[in-house]
C-alpha positions as CSV (number, residue, x, y, z in Angstrom):
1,X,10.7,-2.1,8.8
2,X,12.0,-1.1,5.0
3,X,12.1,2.0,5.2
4,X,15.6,2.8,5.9
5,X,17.5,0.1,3.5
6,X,15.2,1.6,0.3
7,X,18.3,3.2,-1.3
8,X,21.6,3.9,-0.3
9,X,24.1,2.0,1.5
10,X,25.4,5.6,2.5
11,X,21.8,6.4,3.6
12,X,22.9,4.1,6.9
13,X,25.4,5.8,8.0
14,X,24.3,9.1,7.1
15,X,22.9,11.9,9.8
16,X,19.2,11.6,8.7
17,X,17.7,14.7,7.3
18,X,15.7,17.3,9.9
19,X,12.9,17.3,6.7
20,X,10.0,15.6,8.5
21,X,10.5,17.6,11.3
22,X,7.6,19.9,11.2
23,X,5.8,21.8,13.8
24,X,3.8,18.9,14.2
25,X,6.3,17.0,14.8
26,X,8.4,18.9,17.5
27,X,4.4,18.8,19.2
28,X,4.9,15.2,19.1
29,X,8.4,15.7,20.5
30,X,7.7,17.1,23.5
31,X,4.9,15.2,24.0
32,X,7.5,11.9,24.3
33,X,9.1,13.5,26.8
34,X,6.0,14.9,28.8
35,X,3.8,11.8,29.1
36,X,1.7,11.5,31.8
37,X,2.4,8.1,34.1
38,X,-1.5,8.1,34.6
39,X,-2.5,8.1,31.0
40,X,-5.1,5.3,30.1
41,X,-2.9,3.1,27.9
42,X,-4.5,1.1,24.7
43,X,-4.9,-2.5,24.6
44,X,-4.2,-4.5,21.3
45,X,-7.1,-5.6,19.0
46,X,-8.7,-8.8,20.5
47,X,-6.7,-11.8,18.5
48,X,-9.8,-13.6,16.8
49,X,-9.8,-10.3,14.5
50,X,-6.4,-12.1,12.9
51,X,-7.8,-15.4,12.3
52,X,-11.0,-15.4,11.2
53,X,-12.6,-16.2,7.8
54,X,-15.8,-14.1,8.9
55,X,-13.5,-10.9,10.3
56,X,-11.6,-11.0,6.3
57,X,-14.8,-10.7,4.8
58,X,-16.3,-8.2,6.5
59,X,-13.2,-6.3,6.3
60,X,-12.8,-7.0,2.5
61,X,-16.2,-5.2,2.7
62,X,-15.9,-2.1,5.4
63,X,-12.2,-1.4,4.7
64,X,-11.3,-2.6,1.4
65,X,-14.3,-1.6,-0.5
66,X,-14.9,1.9,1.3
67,X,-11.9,3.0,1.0
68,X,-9.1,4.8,-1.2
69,X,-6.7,1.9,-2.3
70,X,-3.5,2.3,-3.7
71,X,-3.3,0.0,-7.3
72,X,-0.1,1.2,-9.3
73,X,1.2,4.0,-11.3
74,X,0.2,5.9,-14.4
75,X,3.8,5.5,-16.1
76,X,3.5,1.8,-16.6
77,X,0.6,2.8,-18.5
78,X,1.5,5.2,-21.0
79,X,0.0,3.6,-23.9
80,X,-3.4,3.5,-25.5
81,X,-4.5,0.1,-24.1
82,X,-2.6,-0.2,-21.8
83,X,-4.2,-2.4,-18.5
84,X,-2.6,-3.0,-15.0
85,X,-4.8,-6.3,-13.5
86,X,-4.9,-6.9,-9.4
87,X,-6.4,-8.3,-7.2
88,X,-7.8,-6.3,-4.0
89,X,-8.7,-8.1,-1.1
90,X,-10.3,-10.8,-3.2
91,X,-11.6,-8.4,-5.8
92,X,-10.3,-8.7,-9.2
93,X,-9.8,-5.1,-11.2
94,X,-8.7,-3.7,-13.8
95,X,-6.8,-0.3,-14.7
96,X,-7.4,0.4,-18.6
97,X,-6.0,3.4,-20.7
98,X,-8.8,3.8,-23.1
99,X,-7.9,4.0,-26.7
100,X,-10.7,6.0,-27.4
101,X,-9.9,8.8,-24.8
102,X,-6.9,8.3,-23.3
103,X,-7.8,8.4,-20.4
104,X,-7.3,6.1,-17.7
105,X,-10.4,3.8,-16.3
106,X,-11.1,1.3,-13.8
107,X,-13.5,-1.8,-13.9
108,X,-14.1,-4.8,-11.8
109,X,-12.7,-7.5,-13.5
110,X,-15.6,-9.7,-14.4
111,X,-17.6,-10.3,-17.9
112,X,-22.0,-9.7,-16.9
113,X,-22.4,-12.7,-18.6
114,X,-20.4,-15.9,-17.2
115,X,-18.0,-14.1,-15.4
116,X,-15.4,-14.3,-17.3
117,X,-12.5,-12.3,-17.0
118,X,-11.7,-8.7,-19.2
119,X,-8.1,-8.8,-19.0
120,X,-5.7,-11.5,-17.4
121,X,-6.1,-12.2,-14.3
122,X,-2.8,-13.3,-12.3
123,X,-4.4,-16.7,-11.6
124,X,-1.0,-18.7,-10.8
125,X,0.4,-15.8,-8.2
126,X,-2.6,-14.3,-6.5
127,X,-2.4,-11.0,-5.7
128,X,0.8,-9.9,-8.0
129,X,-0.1,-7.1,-10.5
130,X,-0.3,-7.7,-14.6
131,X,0.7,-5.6,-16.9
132,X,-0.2,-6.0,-20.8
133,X,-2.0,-4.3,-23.4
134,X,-5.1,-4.9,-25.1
135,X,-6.8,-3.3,-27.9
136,X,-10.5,-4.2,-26.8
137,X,-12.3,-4.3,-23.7
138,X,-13.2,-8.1,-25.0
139,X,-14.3,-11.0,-22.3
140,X,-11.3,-13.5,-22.1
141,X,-13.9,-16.0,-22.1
142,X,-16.9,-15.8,-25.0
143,X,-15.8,-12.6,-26.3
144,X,-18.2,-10.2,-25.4
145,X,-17.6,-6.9,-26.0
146,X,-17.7,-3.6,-24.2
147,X,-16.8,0.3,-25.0
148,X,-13.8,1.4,-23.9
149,X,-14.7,4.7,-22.7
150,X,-17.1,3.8,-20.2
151,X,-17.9,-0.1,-20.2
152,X,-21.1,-0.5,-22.0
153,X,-22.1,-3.4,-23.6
154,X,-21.4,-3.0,-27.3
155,X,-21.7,-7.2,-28.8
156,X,-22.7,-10.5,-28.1
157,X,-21.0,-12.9,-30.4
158,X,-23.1,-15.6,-31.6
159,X,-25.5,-15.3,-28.5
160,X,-28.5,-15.8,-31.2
161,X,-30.4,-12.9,-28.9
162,X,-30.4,-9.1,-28.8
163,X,-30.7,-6.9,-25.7
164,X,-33.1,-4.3,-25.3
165,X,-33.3,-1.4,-22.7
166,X,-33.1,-2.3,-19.2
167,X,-32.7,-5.2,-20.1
168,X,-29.0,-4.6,-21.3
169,X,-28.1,-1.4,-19.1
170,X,-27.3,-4.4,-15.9
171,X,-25.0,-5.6,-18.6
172,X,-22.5,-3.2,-18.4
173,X,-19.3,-3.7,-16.7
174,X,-19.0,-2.3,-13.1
175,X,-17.2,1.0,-13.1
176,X,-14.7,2.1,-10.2
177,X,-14.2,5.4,-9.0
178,X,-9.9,6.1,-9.5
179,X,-8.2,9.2,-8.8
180,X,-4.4,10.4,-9.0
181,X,-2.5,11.2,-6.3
182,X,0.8,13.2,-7.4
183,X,0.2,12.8,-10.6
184,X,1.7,9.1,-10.5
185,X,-0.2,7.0,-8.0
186,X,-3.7,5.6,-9.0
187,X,-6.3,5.1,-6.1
188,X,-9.5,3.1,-6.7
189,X,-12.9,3.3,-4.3
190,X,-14.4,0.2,-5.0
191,X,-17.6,1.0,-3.6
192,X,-20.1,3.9,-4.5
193,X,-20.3,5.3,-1.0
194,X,-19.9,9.0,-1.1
195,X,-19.3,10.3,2.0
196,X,-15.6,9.5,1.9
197,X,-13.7,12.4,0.7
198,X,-11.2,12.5,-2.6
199,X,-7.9,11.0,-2.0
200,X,-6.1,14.3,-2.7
201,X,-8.5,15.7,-0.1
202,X,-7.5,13.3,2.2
203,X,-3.6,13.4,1.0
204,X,-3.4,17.2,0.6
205,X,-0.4,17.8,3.0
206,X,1.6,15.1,2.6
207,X,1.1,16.2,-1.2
208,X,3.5,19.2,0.2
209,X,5.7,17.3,1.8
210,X,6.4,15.1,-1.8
211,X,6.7,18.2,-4.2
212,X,10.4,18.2,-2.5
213,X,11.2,14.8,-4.7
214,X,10.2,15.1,-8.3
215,X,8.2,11.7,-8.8
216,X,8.4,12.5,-12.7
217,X,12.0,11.3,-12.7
218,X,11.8,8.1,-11.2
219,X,12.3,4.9,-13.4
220,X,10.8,1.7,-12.3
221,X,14.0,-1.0,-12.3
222,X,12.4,-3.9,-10.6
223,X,9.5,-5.6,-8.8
224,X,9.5,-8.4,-5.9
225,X,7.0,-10.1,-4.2
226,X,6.6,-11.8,-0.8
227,X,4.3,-14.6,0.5
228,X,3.7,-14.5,4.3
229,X,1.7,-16.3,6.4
230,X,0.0,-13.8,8.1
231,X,-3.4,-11.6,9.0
232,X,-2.5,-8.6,7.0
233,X,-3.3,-5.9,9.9
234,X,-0.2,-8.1,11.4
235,X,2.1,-6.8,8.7
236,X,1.2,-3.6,8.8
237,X,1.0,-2.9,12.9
238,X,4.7,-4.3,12.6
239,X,5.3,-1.8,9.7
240,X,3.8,0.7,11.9
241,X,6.6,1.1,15.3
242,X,10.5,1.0,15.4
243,X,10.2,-0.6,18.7
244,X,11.3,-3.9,17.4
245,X,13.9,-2.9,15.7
246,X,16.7,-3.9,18.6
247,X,15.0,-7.6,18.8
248,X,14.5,-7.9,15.2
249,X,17.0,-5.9,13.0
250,X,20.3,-6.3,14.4
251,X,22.3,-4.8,11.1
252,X,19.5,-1.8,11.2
253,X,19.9,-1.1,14.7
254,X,23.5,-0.5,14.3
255,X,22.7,2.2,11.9
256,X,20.5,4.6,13.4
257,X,18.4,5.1,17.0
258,X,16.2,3.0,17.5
259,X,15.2,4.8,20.8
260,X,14.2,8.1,19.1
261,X,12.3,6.7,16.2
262,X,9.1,8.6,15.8
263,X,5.6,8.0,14.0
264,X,3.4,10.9,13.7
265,X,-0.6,10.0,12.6
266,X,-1.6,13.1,10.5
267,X,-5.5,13.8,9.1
268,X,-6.6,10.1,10.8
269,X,-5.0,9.0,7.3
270,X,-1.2,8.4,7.3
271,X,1.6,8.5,9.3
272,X,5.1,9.4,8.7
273,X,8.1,7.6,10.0
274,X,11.1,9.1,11.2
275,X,14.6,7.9,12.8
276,X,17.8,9.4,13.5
277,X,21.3,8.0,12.2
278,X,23.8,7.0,14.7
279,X,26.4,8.9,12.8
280,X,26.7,12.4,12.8
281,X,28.5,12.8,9.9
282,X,27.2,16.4,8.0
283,X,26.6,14.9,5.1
284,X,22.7,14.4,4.5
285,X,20.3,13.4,2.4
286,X,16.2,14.7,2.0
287,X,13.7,11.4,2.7
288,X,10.3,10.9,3.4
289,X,9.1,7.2,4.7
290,X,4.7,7.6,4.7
291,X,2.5,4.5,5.4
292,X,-1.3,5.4,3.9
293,X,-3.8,3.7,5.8
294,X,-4.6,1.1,5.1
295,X,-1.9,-0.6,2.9
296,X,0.0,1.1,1.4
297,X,3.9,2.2,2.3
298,X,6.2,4.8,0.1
299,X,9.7,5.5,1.0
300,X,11.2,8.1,-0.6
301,X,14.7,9.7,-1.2
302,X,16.2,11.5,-3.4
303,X,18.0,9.5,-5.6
304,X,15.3,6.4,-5.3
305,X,12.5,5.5,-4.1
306,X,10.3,2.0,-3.4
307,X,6.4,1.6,-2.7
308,X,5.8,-1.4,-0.4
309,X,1.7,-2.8,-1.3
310,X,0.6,-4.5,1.5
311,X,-2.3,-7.4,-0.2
312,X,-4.5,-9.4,1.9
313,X,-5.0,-12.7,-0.2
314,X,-7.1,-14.5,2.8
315,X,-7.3,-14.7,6.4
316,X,-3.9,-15.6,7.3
317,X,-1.5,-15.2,4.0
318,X,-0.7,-11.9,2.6
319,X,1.1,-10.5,-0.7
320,X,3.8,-8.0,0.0
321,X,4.3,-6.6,-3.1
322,X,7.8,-4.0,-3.8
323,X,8.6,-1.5,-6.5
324,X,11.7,0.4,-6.7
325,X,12.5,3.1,-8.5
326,X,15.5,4.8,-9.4
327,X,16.3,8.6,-10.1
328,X,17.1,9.0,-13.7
329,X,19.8,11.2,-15.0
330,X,21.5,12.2,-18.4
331,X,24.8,11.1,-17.4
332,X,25.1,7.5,-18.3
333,X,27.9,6.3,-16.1
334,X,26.5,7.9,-13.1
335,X,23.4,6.6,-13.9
336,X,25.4,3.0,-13.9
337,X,26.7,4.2,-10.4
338,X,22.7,4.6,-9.7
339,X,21.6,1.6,-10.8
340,X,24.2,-0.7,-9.1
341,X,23.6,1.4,-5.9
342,X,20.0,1.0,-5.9
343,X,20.0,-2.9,-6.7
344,X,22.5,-3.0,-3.7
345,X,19.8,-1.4,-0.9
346,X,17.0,-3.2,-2.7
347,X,18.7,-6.5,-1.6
348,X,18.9,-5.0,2.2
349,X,15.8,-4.0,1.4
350,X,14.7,-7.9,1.2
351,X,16.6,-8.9,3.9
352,X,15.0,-6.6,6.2
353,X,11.5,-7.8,4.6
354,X,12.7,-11.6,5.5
355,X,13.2,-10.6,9.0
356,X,10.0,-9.5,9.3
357,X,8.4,-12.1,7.8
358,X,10.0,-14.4,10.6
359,X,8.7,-12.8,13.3
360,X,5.3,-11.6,11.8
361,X,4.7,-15.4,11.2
362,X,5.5,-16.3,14.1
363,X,3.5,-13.5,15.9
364,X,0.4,-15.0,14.2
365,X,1.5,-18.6,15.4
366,X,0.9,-17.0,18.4
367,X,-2.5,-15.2,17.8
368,X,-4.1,-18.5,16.4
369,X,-3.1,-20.8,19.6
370,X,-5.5,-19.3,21.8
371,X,-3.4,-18.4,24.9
372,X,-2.9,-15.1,24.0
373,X,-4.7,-12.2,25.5
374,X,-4.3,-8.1,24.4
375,X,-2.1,-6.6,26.7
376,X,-1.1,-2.8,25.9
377,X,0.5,-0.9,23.8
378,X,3.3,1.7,24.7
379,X,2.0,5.6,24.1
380,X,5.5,6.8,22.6
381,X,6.5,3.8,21.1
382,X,3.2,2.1,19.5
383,X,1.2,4.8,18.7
384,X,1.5,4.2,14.7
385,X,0.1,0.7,16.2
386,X,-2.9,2.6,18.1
387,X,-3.9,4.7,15.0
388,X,-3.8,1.5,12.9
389,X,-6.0,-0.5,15.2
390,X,-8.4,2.5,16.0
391,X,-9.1,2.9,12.4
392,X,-10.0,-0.6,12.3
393,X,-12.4,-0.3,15.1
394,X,-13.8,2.9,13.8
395,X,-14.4,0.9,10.3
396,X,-15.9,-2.2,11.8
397,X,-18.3,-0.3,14.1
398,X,-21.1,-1.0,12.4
399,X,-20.9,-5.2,12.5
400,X,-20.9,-7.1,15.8
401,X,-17.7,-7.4,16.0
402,X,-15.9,-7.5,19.3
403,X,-13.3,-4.9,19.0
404,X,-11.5,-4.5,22.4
C-alpha cells in the first residue's frame, strides 16, 4: 500500500487527479453502487497454496516461467557490456548489452559446462539485482567462452578436447525471450511457450495511459530492499485492495478515502489503483498507480516515480525490491528542491512498506497454523484480490492442485 507516499509530501494532501478515471472506470463506478445482495461472492485461495515447498515450485514453473516478468530498465544499461544479474523465482539471469551489436540480450545465468555462473550472481542478498560491466560473456568459473551476440560457444580453455557438431550446439547458453515495454522496462519469458502474447500486446493500453509522464526524464536516485517472511501471492493480494488501509495505515488514512478507493482489472493483465484525497484543495497533480500481474507495481507521478518488484525467494520469504526515480530538470536548485522532496516520500514510502510487512507476516503466521479456513472476499472492496487469485487458479489448472 505504496502507492500514495511515492513522491510528494504535497501529493497527501492534494485533491487526487480525475486521470484514471476512464469510461471503464465510471462502469466500475456504478457498478459499486449497484451490486446485487445475491451475487455469489469469492472465497480466498485455500491456505496450503502459501506454505508449501511443492505449490513454490510448481508456480516457479506455471507462473514464473510462462509469463512476462518485469527485470529492470534499459538506462542502467547504456553501455556496451553492460549486464543487470537477478534472480527470478529461483532462476538466475542475466541482461547483457552486447558489445558486438548493441543490443540488449538475455541468458540464464549458468555456464553448459559446470554450471558456473556468466556474470555475478548476488549470492550474499538473494534476490537483489547486480549491476556491472563485462567485456566477455566468459564463465566466472573455468572461463569458458561464449559470443556475445547470441551465446554460442566460442572456447574451451585448456579443456584438452574439441567440440564437434551436435555435439557442441547443447553447449550454448540458454537464450530468453526479452522485450521492452515503454521503451524503458525490460520483460523476460523465461520459457519458449508461444501462445502467450508480446508484453506490449498484452500492455497496449496502459501504454496510453503512460505517454502522459515522459519515462525518458526520469533519473534513478536510489534503491532499497525488503526481506519479508511471507508467501509472495500474500504481498501482492495485500498490494492489491485499499480495504486495509483504516486497520493498517493510520497516517495514510488521514490523507485520502479510504472508503472510495477503487481497483479496476483491465485485459485479465493489470489493474490500476485509484483513491481520492480528503482535501479538496484545486491544486492537482497527474498519477498513475498500475500493479502488472504478477509482480510487478509502478507508481507514477509527475515529478517522480518508484517501481515496486515483488521477488519470491522461497516458499515463505520474499524480496521487495524499490526504485525511485526522480524527474530531472535544467534548473539546478529546483532540481535540489526535487531531490530533497523525493528522498522525503521515499522514506514514507518505507514506512508504509514496514507496515505492511507487519501485518503480511503476521497474516502468514496465520495461514501456516492450520486453523484458518477461506472465508470470502468483498466484491467492491477485494476484487484486485479476486483477479489476483483467479489468475493463479487459471495458471495452476493444469497440476492437481486444490484451488478453492
Amino acid at each position: 500500500m505504496n502507492r500514495l507516499f511515492i513522491f510528494s509530501a504535497k501529493n497527501l494532501f492534494k485533491k487526487c487527479s480525475p486521470l484514471l478515471i476512464t469510461t471503464t472506470q465510471k462502469t466500475f463506478i456504478r457498478k459499486l453502487t449497484t451490486t446485487s445482495p445475491n451475487k455469489i461472492l469469492s472465497r480466498p485461495l485455500p491456505p496450503y497454496l502459501y506454505n508449501d515447498n511443492s505449490v513454490y515450485q510448481l508456480e516457479r514453473e506455471y507462473i514464473f516461467r510462462n509469463n512476462w516478468i518485469y527485470a529492470g530498465r534499459c538506462d542502467r544499461l547504456q553501455k556496451l557490456g553492460d549486464y543487470l544479474s537477478i534472480t527470478i523465482a529461483g532462476y538466475p539471469i542475466f541482461i547483457y548489452r552486447s558489445p558486438l551489436t548493441n543490443e540488449l540480450i538475455a541468458f540464464h545465468n549458468v555456464c553448459s559446462h559446470r554450471a558456473g555462473p556468466i556474470v555475478p550472481i548476488n549470492s550474499n542478498n538473494y534476490g537483489v539485482a547486480l549491476y556491472g560491466n563485462q567485456p566477455l560473456l566468459k564463465c566466472q568459473y573455468h572461463a569458458w567462452l561464449y559470443d556475445s551476440r547470441d551465446g554460442k560457444l566460442k572456447a574451451t580453455p585448456h579443456f584438452d578436447y574439441k567440440f564437434q557438431g551436435d555435439e557442441k550446439k547443447c553447449l550454448n547458453l540458454k537464450k530468453i525471450n526479452i522485450e521492452i515495454f515503454a521503451e524503458q522496462f525490460i520483460f523476460v519469458k523465461l520459457s519458449d511457450i508461444k501462445e502467450k502474447a508480446s508484453i506490449n500486446t498484452l500492455l497496449y493500453d496502459l501504454l496510453n495511459d503512460m505517454m502522459s509522464f515522459p519515462l525518458n526524464e526520469y533519473l534513478h536516485f536510489n534503491s532499497q530492499y525488503h526481506l519479508i517472511n511471507c508467501n509472495w501471492k500474500t504481498y501482492v493480494e495485500n498490494y492489491q485492495e485499499g480495504y486495509h488501509i483504516h486497520g493498517v495505515h493510520p497516517e495514510l488514512n488521514k490523507a485520502v478515502q479510504a472508503k472510495q478507493y477503487l481497483v479496476t482489472n483491465k485485459n485479465n493483465t493489470y489493474s490500476i489503483h485509484y483513491a481520492p484525497s480528503r482535501n479538496t484543495e484545486n491544486d492537482q497533480e497527474k498519477f498513475l498507480w498500475v500493479y502488472i500481474y504478477p509482480n510487478l507495481a509502478i507508481n507514477l507521478y509527475e515529478k517522480g516515480y518508484s517501481i515496486e518488484h515483488i521477488l519470491p525467494i522461497g516458499k515463505d520469504r520474499t524480496m521487495i525490491s524499490y526504485d525511485f526515480f526522480v524527474r530531472s530538470t535544467s534548473d539546478e536548485s529546483q532540481m535540489k528542491d526535487r531531490i530533497v522532496e523525493a528522498k522525503q516520500a521515499m522514506i514514507r514510502t518505507l514506512e508504509i512498506t514496514n507496515e505492511d510487512k507487519m501485518i503480511c507476516e503476521q497474516v502468514q503466521i496465520n495461514l501456516d497454523a492450520g486453523i484458518y479456513r477461506p472465508g470470502y472476499l468483498s466484491p467492491t472492496k477485494e476484487n484486485g484480490v479476486e483477479f489476483f487469485q483467479n489468475r493463479i487458479r487459471d495458471e495452476l489448472k493444469d497440476t492437481k492442485l486444490q484451488l478453492q
